[in-house]
C-alpha positions in Angstrom: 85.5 -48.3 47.8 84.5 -44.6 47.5 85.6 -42.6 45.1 85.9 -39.6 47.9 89.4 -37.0 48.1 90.7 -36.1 50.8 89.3 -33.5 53.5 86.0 -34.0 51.1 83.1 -33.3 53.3 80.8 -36.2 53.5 77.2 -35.5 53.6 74.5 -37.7 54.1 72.0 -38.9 51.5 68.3 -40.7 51.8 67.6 -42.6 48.7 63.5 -43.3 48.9 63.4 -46.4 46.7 65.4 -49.4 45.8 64.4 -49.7 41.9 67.0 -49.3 39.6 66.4 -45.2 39.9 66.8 -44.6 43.3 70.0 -47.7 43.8 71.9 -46.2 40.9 71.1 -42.9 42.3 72.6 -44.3 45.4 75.6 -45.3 43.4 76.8 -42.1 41.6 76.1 -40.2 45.3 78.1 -43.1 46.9 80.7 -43.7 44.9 81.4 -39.4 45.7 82.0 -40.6 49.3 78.9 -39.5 50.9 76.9 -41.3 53.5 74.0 -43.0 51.4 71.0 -44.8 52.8 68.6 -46.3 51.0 65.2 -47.1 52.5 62.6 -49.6 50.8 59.6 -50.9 52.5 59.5 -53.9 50.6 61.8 -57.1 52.3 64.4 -57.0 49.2 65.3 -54.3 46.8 64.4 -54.3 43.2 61.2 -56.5 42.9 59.8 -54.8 40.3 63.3 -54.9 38.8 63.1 -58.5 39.0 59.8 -59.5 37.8 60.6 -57.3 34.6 63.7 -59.9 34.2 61.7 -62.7 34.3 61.2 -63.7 30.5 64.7 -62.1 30.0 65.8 -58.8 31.2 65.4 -56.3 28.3 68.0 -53.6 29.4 67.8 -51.1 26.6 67.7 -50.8 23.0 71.1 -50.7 20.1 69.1 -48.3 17.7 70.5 -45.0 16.9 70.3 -42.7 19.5 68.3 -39.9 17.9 66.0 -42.9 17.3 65.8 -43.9 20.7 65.1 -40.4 22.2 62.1 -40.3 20.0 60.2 -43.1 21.3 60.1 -41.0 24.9 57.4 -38.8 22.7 56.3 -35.3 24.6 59.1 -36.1 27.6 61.9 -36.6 24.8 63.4 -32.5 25.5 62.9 -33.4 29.3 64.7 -36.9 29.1 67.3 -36.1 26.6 69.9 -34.6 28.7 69.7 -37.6 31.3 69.5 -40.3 28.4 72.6 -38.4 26.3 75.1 -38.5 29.4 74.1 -42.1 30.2 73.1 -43.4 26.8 72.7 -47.1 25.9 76.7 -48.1 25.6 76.8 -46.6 29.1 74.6 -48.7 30.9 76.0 -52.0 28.7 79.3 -51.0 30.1 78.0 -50.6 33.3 76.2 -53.8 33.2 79.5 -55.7 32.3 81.7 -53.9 34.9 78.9 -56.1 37.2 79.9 -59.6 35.3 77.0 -59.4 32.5 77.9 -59.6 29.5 75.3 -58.6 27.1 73.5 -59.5 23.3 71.7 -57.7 20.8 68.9 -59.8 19.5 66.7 -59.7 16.8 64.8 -57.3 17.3 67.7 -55.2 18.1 66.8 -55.4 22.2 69.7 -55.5 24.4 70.1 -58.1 27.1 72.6 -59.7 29.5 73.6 -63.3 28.3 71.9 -64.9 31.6 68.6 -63.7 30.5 67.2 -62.5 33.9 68.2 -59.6 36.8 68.8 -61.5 39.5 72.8 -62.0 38.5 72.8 -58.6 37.9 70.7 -57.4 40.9 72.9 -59.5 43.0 76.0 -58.2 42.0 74.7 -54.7 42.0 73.4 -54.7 45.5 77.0 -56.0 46.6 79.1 -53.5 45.2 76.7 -50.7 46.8 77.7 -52.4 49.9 81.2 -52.3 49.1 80.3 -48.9 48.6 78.9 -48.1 52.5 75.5 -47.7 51.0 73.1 -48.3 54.4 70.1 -50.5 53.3 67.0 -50.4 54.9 64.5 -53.0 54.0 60.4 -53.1 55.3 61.0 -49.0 56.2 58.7 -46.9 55.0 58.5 -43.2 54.5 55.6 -41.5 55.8 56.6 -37.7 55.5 59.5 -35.5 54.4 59.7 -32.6 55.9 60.9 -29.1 55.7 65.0 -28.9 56.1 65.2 -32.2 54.6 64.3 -34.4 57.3 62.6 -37.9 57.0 59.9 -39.5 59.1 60.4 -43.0 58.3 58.1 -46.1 60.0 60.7 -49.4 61.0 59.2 -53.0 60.5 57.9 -52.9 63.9 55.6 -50.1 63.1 58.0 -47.7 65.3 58.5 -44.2 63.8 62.1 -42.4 63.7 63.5 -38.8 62.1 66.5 -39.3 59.5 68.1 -35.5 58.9 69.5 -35.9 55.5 71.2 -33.3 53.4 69.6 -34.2 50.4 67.0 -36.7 49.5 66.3 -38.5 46.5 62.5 -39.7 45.9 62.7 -43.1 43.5 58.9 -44.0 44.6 58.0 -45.6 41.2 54.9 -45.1 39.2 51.5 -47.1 40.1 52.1 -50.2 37.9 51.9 -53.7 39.6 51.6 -52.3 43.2 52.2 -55.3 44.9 55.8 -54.9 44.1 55.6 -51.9 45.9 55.4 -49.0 43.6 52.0 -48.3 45.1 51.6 -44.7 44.2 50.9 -43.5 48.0 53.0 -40.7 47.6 51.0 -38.6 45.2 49.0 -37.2 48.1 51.6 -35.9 50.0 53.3 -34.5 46.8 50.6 -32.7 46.2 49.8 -31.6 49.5 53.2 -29.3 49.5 52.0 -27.7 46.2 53.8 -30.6 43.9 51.8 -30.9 40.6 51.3 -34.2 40.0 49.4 -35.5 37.1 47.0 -38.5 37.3 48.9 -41.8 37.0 47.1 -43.9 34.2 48.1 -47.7 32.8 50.8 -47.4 29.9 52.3 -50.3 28.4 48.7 -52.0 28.8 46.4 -54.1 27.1 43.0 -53.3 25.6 39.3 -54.0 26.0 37.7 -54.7 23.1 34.2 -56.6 23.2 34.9 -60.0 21.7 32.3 -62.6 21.0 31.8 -65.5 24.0 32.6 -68.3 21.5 36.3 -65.9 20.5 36.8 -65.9 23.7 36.4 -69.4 24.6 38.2 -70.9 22.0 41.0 -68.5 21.2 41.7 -66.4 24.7 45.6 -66.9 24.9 45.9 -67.5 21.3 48.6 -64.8 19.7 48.0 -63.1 16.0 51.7 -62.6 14.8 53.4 -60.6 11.4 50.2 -57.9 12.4 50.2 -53.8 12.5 48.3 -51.9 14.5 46.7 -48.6 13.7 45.5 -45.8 15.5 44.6 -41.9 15.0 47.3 -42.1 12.1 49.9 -44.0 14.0 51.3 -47.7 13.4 53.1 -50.4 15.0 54.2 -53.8 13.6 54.7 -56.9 16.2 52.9 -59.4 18.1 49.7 -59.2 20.0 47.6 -62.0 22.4 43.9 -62.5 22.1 42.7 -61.9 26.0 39.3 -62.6 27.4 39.0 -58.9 27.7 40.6 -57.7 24.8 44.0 -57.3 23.1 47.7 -58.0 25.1 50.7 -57.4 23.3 54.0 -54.9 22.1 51.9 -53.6 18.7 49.0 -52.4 21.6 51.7 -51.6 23.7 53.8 -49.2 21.7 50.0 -47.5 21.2 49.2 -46.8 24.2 49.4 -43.0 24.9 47.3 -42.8 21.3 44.8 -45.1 22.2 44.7 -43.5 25.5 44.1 -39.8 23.9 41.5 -41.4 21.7 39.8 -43.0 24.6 39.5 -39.8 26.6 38.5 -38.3 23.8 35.8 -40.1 21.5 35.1 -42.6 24.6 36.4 -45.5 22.1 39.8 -45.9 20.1 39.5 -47.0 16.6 41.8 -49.6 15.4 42.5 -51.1 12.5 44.1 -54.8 12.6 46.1 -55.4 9.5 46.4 -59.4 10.1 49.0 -60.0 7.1 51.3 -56.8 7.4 54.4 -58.6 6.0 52.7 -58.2 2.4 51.1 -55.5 0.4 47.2 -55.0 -0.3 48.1 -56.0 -3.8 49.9 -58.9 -3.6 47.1 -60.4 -0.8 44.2 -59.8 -3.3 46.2 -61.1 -6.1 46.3 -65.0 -3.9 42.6 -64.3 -2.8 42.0 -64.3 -6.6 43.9 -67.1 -7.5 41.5 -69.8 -5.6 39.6 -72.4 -7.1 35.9 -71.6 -7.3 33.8 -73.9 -4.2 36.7 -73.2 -1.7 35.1 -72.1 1.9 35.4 -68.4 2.8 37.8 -70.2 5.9 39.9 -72.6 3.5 40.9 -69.5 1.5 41.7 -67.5 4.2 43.8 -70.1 6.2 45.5 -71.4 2.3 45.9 -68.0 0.4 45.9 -65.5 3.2 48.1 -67.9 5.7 45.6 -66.6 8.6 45.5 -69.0 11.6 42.4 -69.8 12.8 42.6 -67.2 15.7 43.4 -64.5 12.9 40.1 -65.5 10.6 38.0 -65.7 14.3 39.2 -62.4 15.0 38.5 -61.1 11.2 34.8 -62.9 11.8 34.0 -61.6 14.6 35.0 -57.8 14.0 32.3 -57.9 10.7 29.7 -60.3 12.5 30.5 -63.2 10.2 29.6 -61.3 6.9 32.8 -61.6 4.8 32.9 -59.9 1.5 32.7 -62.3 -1.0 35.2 -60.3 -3.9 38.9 -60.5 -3.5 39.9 -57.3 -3.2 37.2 -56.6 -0.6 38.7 -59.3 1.3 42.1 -58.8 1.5 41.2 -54.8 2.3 39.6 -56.1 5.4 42.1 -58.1 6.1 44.7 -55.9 6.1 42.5 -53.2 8.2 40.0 -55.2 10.4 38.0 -52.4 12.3 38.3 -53.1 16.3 36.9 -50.9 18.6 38.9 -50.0 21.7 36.4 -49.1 24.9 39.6 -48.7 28.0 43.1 -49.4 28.7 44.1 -52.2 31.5 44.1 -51.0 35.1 47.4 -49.9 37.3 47.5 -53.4 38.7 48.2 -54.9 35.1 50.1 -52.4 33.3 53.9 -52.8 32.6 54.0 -49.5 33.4 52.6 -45.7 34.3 51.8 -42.3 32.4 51.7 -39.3 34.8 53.9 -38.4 37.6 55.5 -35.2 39.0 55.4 -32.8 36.3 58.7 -31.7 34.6 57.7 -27.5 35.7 58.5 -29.1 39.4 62.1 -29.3 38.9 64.9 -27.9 38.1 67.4 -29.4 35.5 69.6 -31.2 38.1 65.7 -33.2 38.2 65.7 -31.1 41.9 62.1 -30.2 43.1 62.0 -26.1 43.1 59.6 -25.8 45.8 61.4 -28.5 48.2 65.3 -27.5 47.6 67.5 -30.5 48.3 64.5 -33.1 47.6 65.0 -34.6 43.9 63.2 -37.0 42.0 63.8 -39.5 39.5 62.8 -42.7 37.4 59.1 -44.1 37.1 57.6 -41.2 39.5 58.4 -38.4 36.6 55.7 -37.6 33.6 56.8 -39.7 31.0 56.1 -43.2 29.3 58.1 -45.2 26.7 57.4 -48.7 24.6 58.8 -51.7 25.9 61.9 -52.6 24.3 64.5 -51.0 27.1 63.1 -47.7 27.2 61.5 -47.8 30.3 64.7 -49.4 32.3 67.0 -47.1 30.2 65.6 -43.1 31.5 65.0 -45.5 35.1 68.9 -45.9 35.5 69.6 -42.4 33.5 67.2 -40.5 35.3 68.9 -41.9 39.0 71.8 -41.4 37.7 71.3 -37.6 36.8 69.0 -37.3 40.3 72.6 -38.4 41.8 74.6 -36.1 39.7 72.2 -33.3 40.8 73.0 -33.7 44.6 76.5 -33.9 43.9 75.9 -30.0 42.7 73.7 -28.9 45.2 75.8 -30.0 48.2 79.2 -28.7 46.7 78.3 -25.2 48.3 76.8 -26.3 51.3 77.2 -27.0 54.9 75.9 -30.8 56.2 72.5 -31.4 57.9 74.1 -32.8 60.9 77.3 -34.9 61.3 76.7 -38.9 59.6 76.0 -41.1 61.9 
């Protein structure tokens, strides 16, 4: 049921994009009373959504807010708005108005008690239709054009104008294309005069130029209780030794520095502290304390409590040469120099930097140069961790996209009639 008043006039609304941008986008118009369609050239709405839910759906995150907005970095002014009107408890009480209930874990991560999207999705996608919201799967847009009308392509391959009032561009970033956020709109962005800056891989692993006998006995081995350094910055979790490199959250929540340093030096240094649950002092203090004959590997595995992966990767990084004193040791140990040569490609990243930039719109997130045509979620200039960040600005940003048409069509007269 819409949330429309009577004599209201209903406009209609083309939602590019069936993330969770551009459907809670279609939502907030929706629930206004306006005609919404949504068009997705993928067969079924929210793949990307979906494979993100796979080892459980991380929604968001229960830190403090002022926390949270920092860990959007140089887009926290730009996303802080959008986040602040829908803010974590929002979307929680969103998610439960849908039937999922949700947990805090551990780590303080938020996530519904089924531990995947497609409950959710499910759900989600049937109260949009409750809501008259048009869905139009395998359609793809080829061109928006001036006056706000659409020239979308059918499965068939047959091409067709929508007139739209306003439009709402959810396209998604670059990041694991075959889901469908391909980035082939940057082109025609930019062919309007839209500056769009160079998508890159965020949320990515690392190459770093392991030994062939590292690789073959430890690729898919993980190094847990480790930090991560870089250009001054740190990050404590979990990472996975790769054949090309280094997977994880510490690498992750790294990435725009190691990406600056790369683009910079050519290489990132890192420094690999492999015991970052206890102090420099404390480590050479149980290096000290072994009995004289004890391999170099015997003390590292029984007073350092390294796995083997940990003392391969510690090997490797100093070509085998260990320093014999303790306090040497356990120095290297806690900062094991690793030298980062790229990022992962689009095709493996969790995510994407880059996007429209933020001097394109407005503050209803409204393109200035293309009035009535607004933009939100992955396609925007920003990056965040994993850890909900990313899916929290997706369903904040749509929802302020939504929230912005709502505005911009109070004052003004309908394309055309709805269909």
């Amino acid at each position: 049921m819409s949330n429309s008043s009577p004599g209201a006039t209903r406009r209609r609304v083309v939602v590019v994009g069936a993330g969770p941008a551009g459907l809670m986008a279609a939502e907030t118009v929706a629930k206004a009373g306006h005609q919404v369609i949504v068009i997705e050239q993928m067969p079924s709405a929210g793949r990307k959504f979906l494979m993100a839910g796979r080892g459980g759906l991380n929604l968001t995150h229960s830190e403090p807010l002022e926390t949270f907005l920092t860990r959007y970095r140089p887009a926290e002014p730009k996303l802080e708005g959008a986040i602040r009107a829908f803010p974590p408890e929002a979307l929680i009480t969103w998610a439960q108005a849908l039937g999922q209930e949700t947990f805090v874990g551990t780590s303080g991560r938020v996530f519904p008690r089924a531990m995947k999207a497609s409950p959710l999705l499910r759900a989600w996608l049937a109260r949009l239709a409750d809501l008259g919201v048009d869905m139009r799967l395998r359609h793809r847009l080829r061109e928006v054009r001036p006056g706000g009308t659409l020239l979308v392509v059918d499965p068939a391959g047959t091409p067709s104008e929508i007139a739209a009032d306003a439009v709402v561009l959810a396209l998604g970033g670059g990041s694991w294309p075959r889901l469908g956020s391909d980035g082939h709109w940057l082109e025609s962005l930019r062919a309007r005069g839209i500056d769009v800056r160079p998508l890159g891989a965020s949320n990515s692993g690392v190459a770093i130029s392991w030994s062939p006998g590292l690789v073959e006995r430890f690729a898919g081995e993980p190094l847990k209780r480790i930090a991560l350094s870089c250009s001054g910055e740190t990050r404590r979790g979990e990472a996975i030794i790769t054949s090309r490199g280094l997977e994880g959250g510490a690498i992750y929540a790294l990435t725009p520095v190691i990406r600056e340093a790369i683009q910079q030096d050519g290489a990132a240094q890192l420094d690999l502290d492999l015991r970052s649950d206890i102090s420099l002092e404390d480590l050479a203090a149980r290096l000290a304390s072994t009995r004289k004959g004890d391999s170099r590997a015997n003390v590292l595995r029984k007073a350092a409590k390294l796995s083997p992966a940990a003392i391969a990767v510690l090997r490797d990084a100093v070509n085998n040469e260990l320093p014999a004193e303790p306090a040497a040791l356990a120095a290297l140990v806690k900062a094991v120099p690793l030298s980062a040569t790229a990022l992962g490609d689009l095709a493996t990243a969790i995510s994407t930097a880059g996007g429209v930039a933020w001097s394109e719109m407005d503050d209803r997130f409204m393109l200035k140069k293309l009035p009535g045509i607004f933009c939100a979620g992955e396609m925007l200039d920003w990056e965040a961790p994993t850890g909900g960040y990313l899916l929290q600005a997706c369903f904040a940003t749509g929802r302020a996209a939504g929230l912005g048409i709502l505005a911009y069509l109070a004052d003004r007269r309908p394309a055309q009639p709805p269909a």
